[in-house]
N, C-alpha and C positions, 0 to 999 in steps of 0.2 A: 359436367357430364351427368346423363340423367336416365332412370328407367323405368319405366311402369310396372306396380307391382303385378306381377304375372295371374292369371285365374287360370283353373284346371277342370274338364268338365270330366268328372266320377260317374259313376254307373253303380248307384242305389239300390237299395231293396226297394223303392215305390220310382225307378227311374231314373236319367241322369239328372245330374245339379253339376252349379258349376263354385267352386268354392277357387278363395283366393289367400293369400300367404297372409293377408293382416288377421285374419279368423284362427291362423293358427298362434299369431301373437298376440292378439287376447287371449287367451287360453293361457299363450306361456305366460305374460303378464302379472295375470291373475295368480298364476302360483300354485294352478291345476296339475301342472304335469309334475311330478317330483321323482319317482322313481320308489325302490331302484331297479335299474334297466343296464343292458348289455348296449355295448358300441358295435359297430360293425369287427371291429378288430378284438372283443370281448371283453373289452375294459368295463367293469363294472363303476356304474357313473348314478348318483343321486346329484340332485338338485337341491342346493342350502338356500341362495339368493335368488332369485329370475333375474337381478341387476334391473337397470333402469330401461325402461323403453324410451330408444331413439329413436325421435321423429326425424331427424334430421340426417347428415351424413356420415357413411361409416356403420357400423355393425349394427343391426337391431335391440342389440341388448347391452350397455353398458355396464361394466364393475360388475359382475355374477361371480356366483362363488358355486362352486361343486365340488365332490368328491370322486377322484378318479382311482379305483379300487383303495379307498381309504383315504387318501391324502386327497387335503383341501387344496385347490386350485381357484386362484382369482382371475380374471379375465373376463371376454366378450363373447356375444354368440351371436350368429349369424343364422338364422329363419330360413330354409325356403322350399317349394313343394317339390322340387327333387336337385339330386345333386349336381347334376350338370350345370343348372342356373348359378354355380360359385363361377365357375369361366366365364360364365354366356357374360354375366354382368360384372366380370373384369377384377373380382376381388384377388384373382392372384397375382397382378400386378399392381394391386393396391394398397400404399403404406397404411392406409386407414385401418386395415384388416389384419395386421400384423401380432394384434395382439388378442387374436381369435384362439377360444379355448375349444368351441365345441361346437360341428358345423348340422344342426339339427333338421332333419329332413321327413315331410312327411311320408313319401312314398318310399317302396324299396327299391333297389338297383342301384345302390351305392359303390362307388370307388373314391378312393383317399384323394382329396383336396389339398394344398399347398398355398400358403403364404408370400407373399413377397421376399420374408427374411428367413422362406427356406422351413418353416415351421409346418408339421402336419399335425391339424387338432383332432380330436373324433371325430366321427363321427355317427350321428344318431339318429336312427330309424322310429321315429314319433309315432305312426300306426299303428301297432299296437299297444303301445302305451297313454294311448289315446284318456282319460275318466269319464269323455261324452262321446254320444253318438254324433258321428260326423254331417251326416245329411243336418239334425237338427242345429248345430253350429254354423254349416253355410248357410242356412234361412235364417239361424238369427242374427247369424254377421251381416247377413241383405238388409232384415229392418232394423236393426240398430242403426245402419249407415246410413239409415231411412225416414228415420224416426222424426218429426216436425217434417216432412215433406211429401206427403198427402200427392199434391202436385206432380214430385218426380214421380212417384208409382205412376199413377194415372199417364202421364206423358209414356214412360218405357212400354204401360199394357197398350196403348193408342198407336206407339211405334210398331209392337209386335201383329197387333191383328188392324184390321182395313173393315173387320165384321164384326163389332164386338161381339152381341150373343151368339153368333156359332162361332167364332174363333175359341172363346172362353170355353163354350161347352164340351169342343171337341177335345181341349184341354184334361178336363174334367175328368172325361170320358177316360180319355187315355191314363189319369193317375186312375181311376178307378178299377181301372183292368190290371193297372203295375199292384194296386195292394189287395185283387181278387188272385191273380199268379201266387204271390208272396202269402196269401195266407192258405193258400190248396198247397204250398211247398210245406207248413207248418204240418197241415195235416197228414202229411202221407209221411212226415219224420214222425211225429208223436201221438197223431189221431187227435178228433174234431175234439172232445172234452179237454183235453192236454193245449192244444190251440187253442181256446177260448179262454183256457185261463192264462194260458203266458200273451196270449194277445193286448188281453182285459186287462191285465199290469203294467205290461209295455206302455197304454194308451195314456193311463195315468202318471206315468213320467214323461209324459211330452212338457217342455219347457229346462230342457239340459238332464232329466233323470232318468231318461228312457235304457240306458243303460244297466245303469244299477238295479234299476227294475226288475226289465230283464234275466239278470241274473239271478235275483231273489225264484222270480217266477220257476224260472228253470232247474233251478235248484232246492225248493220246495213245491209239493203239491200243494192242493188248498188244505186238505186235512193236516199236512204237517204244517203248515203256517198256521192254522188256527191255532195247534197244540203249544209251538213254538212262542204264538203272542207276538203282540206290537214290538215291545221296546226291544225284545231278542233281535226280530226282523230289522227293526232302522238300523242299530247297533251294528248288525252284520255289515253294513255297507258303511261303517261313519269312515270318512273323510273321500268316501266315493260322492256321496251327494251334492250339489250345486245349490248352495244356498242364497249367493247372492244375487238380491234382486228381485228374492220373490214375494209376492203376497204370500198373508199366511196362508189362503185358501189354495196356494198351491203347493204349498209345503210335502216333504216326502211323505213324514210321519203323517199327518191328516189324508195322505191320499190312502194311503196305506191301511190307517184303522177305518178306511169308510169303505176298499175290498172285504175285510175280516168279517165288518159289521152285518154286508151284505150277505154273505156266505151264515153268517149267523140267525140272520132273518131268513133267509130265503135259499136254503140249502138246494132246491133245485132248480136256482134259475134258471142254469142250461137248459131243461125242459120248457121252461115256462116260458124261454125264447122261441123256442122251435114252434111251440104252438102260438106264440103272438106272432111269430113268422108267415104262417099259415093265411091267415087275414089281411097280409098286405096287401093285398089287391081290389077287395070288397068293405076296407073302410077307409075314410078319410083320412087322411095324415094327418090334422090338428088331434083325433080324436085316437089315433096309432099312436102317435108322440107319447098324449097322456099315457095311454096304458102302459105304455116300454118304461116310462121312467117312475108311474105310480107301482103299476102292477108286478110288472119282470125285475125292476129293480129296487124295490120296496123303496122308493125316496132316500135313499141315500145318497146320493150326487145332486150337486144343483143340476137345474134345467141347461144349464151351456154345455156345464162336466159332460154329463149325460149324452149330448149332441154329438160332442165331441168324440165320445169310446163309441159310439152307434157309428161315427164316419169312419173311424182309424180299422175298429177291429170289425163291431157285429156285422154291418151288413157284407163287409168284404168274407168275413167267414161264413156266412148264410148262403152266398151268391156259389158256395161249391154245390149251392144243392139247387133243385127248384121251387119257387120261381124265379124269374130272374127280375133282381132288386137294384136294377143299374138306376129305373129313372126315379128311383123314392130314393138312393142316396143325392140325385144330381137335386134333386128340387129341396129335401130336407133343410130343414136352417142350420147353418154351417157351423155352430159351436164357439168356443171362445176362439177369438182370433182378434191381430192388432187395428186398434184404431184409424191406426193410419190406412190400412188397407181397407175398412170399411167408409172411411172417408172418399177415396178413391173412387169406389165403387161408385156414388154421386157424381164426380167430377168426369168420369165416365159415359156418365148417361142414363145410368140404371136406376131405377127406383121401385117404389114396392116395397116388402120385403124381403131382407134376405135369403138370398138359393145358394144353398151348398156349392153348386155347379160357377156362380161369380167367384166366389171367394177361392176356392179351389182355383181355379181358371187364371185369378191374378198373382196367388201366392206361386204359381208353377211358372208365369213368366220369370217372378224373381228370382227362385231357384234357377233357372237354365240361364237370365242373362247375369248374376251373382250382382257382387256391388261395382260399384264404376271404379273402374284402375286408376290409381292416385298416381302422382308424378313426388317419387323419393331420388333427392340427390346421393349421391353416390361416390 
């Protein structure tokens, strides 16, 4: 017997995605999720071991160890996006499952699961105990699943549209309006200055830090982070940050002292944006580029960085005003993004260089169709 692991399509701050149960076992895996966290039944539950990941048949996670309101418990754990999926895929008549300690779920609307041998384990509502932002985990569970196959992208973007440049752009378009909504939502909770700077943090934790970010942001002004200092700042968030795997150039702490540094040089960007805002329409974008990243942002960010927080935050927070900066985001060059998806971009058909509006376009197929359903025995 055999099932496909299930995908679920969410409804995002920048749109839906479709995320799938292996992206939540990376995570557990990894040794990200620890606790401590309440059960549905309020058993307080920390995670000691993750146990071993099962590729094969029977529980997702073998030998795990936890604490169930203080006392250690050894057992298995079974993964999956919501609870009903313990029946649908047959674990209550399953002897394999018998020796399931903790049935961990990411959605809510839980009810108590059962055993073959009569046994009910916790169970655990993962969403809010989430350490990363979920949209960035089901895009990067897409290209990790992705990764050397250049090919597949290209083939799934080729399945989805019949037109490549307007299929793609219209794409585009449509994130561009999901993160113009989400950042006029920012504004009218904390106002445009309060917005640019929890935007301008957020954008800098793209690559699994977007959360802890986040939180720093929101919980510091830029005046009190400056007074507060770097090492106070990372330190607030340690064992929230996602280390593994990154360049240094992506590191918390360097994105982090190169916000500080800018605020240090350049105390009034925010103005200094609004007035290089002003210009977008009567000068070149090679020559716009330069200025945003020499001028507004005194060189502190490489040229990708740069690209990058210009797609996520500035022009989506500009766009609440006049003029309208839909077609300088869609054409701007699109910021760091993976290889393989600019390999794609060739096998495609597209050449030149890079527009925001491809990259965007193809990254948003893979979000909505997630990674390909694997066949797990059971």
């Amino acid at each position: 017997m055999s099932t496909c692991e299930r995908v679920e399509e969410i409804e995002g701050p920048y749109g839906p995605f479709a995320i799938g149960e292996r992206a939540i076992q990376r995570l557990w895996a990894a040794g990200e999720v620890r606790g401590p966290m309440s059960s549905t039944t309020g058993t307080a539950i920390e995670i000691i071991h993750p146990g071993d990941w099962n590729r094969g048949a029977g529980p997702d996670f073998l030998g795990a160890v936890i604490s169930l309101n203080g006392k250690q418990v050894r057992g298995d754990i079974e993964i999956h996006l919501r609870w009903s999926d313990w029946q649908a895929h047959g674990h209550d008549v399953d002897p394999n499952f018998s020796g399931v300690i903790l049935h961990a779920v990411l959605l809510p609307g839980c009810k108590t699961v059962t055993t073959l041998s009569g046994h009910r384990p916790e169970t655990l509502v993962l969403l809010p105990h989430l350490p990363r932002d979920l949209e960035d985990l089901a895009e990067e569970d897409a290209l990790l699943e992705l990764r050397g196959r250049s090919g597949e992208v290209a083939r799934r973007v080729l399945a989805a549209e019949t037109n490549i440049s307007f299929g793609l752009r219209q794409r585009a378009a449509q994130r561009f309006k999901a993160k113009t909504y989400y950042a006029r939502q920012r504004i009218k909770e904390i106002g445009w200055e309060g917005a640019c700077h929890e935007m301008f943090v957020e954008s800098l934790g793209l690559g699994g830090n977007r959360a802890p970010m986040c939180e720093l942001a929101r919980s510091h002004s830029t005046e009190q982070m400056l007074l507060l200092g770097l090492d106070a700042l990372y330190m607030e968030k340690c064992g929230r940050w996602r280390l593994r795997g990154l360049r240094p150039a992506g590191h918390p702490y360097r994105r982090l002292a190169q916000y500080l540094e800018l605020n240090r040089r350049q105390p009034e960007w925010r103005k200094r944006l609004r007035a290089w805002a002003e210009t977008t329409d009567s000068t070149p974008l090679p020559s716009l580029r330069r200025r945003l990243i020499d001028d507004v942002l005194s060189c502190v960010l490489p040229d990708g960085r740069a690209d990058t927080l210009c797609i996520n935050a500035l022009f989506p927070l500009l766009q609440t005003k006049s003029p309208d900066y839909e077609q300088r985001w869609l054409d701007w060059p699109p910021g760091n993004h993976p290889e393989d998806v600019q390999d794609a971009r060739g096998l495609i058909g597209l050449t030149g260089p890079s527009r925001n509006w491809e990259i965007q376009g193809i990254l948003d197929v893979l979000r909505r169709t997630g990674t390909a359903a694997h066949t797990k025995p059971t």
